[in-house]
N, C-alpha and C positions, 0 to 999 in steps of 0.2 A: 504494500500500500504506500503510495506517495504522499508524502507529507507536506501540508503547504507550508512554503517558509515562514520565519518570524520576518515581519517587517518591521525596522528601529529607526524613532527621530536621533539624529545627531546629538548625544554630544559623548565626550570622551568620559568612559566607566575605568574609574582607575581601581587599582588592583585590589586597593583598602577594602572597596566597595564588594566587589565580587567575594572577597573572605568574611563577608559582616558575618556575624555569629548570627547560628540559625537555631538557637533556641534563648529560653527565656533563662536568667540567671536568679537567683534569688531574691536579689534587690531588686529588680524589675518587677519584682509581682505586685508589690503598694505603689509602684508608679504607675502600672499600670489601673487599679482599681482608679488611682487620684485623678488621673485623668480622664476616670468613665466618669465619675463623680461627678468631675468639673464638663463634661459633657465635648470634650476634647478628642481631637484623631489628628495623629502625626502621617503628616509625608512625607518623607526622606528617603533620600538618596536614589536609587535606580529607581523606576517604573515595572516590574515583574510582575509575573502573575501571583507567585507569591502574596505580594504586598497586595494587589489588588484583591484576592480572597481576602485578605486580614483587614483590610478598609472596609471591604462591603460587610463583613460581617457586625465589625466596629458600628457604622451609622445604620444596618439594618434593631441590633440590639437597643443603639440608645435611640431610634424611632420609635425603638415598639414599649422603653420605658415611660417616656414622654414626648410632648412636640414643643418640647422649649428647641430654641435655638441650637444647633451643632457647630462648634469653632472646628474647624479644617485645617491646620497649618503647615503652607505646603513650601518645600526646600527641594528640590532635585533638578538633576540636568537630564532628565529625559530618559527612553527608554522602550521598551516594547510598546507599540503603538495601540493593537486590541485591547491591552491589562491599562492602558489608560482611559481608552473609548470606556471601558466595564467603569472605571471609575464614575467616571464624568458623565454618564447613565445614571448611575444608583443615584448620582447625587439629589437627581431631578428626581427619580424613583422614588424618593422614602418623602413620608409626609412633615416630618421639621424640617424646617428651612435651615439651611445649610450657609454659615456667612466662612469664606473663604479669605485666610494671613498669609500675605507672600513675605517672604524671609529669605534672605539668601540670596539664592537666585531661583527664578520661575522660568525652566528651561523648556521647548520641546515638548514632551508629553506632558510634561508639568506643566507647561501654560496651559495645555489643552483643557486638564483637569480643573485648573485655577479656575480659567471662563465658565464652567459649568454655572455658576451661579449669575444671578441678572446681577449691574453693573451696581447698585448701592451695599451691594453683598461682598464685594472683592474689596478689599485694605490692603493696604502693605507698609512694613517697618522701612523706614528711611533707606538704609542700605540695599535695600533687594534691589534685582538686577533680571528682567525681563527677557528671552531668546525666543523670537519666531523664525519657523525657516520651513522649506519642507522636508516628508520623510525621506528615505534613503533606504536600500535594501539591495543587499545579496545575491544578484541574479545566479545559477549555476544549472548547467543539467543541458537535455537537450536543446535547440531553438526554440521548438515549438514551446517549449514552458519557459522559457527566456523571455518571450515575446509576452505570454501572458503573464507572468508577474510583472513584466515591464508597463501591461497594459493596469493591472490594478492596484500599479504603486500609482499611477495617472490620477485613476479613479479615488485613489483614498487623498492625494494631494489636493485634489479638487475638492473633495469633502470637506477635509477640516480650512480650508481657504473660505468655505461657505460657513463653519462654523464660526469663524474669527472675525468676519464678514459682520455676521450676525451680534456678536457677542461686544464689538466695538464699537458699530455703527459706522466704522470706516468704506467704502464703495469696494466691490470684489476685485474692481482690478488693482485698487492701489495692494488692497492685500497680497495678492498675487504678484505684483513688484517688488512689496516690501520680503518676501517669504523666500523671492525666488535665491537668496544669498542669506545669509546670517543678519538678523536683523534686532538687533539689541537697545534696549530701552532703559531709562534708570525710572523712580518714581513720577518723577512729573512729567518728565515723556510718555511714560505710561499713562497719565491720567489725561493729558492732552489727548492723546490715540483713544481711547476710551476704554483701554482694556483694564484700567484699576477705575476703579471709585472712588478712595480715599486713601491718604496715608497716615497713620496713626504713630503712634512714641507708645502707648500703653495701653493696658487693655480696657482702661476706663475711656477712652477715646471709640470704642467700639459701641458704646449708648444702648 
């Protein structure tokens, strides 16, 4: 059976990242409670399916606790591009509204995810640092499947170019200019573009 490939937004997974430790250690188990508590979900680092199961589960559990608000806080350079679609689905999927912290940087699949929420929903701390661009992927094998993941890396470019579209309020083709190269943003460039909302300092700025 043929397997279809992964297709990945750019940016460079460095080697730290690929060895994160894949289980929970002791201390982690009251951080973790504290921040179901505090109604919190981290995004860090790669985009995986991984993380994407441990998100969806995250805000499907604290929807079905309550429908207070969900804080999201998302850091990554990007990464397998369907485990971020899954994200950026469920978000709109569960019934509390979901307000979206850029930190870091908001790269690739990780901006994909960020936009999931409407535009008074996205914040960001001072330092965060924005990356649109399009995907990128692995052709190999014969022509004929050469040709066709050629044609539905096309198709999913076009996709998230109409999600960003949407999500900005910027016109499809500027998006499509801005994408076609690396295209980087700090906060008030971000807020200009309309892809942040607001920039905040603390989390009493969040109202």
């Amino acid at each position: 059976m043929i397997k279809s490939p992964k297709t990945y937004w750019f940016t460079r997974l460095d080697d730290e990242e690929e060895d994160e430790e894949k289980t929970k250690t002791p201390q982690s188990v009251p951080v973790d409670k504290h921040l179901f508590d505090a109604r919190t979900v981290l995004i860090t680092g790669s985009i995986t399916q991984e993380l994407a199961r441990d998100v969806t589960a995250r805000l499907l559990a604290l929807s079905h606790v309550s429908k207070d608000p969900i804080n999201v806080i998302v850091c990554s350079p990007g990464g397998h591009v369907e485990s971020g679609d899954m994200i950026h689905d469920m978000i709109a999927f569960v019934p509390a509204p979901v307000r979206m912290i850029g930190v870091g940087w908001v790269a690739s699949a990780g901006a994909l995810i960020y936009a999931s929420v409407p535009k008074e929903r996205r914040f960001c701390l001072p330092n965060t640092r924005f990356l649109l661009h399009q995907p990128s992927g692995g052709a190999g094998g014969p022509a004929t499947d050469i040709e066709i993941q050629a044609r539905e890396i096309i198709k999913m470019r076009d996709r998230l170019n109409q999600i960003f579209a949407d999500a900005t309020g910027q016109p499809l083709a500027r998006i499509e200019k801005d994408t076609d190269r690396d295209f980087w943003m700090g906060p008030d460039e971000a807020i200009e573009y309309g892809l942040v909302g607001k920039m905040i300092r603390s989390i009493a700025d969040l109202g």
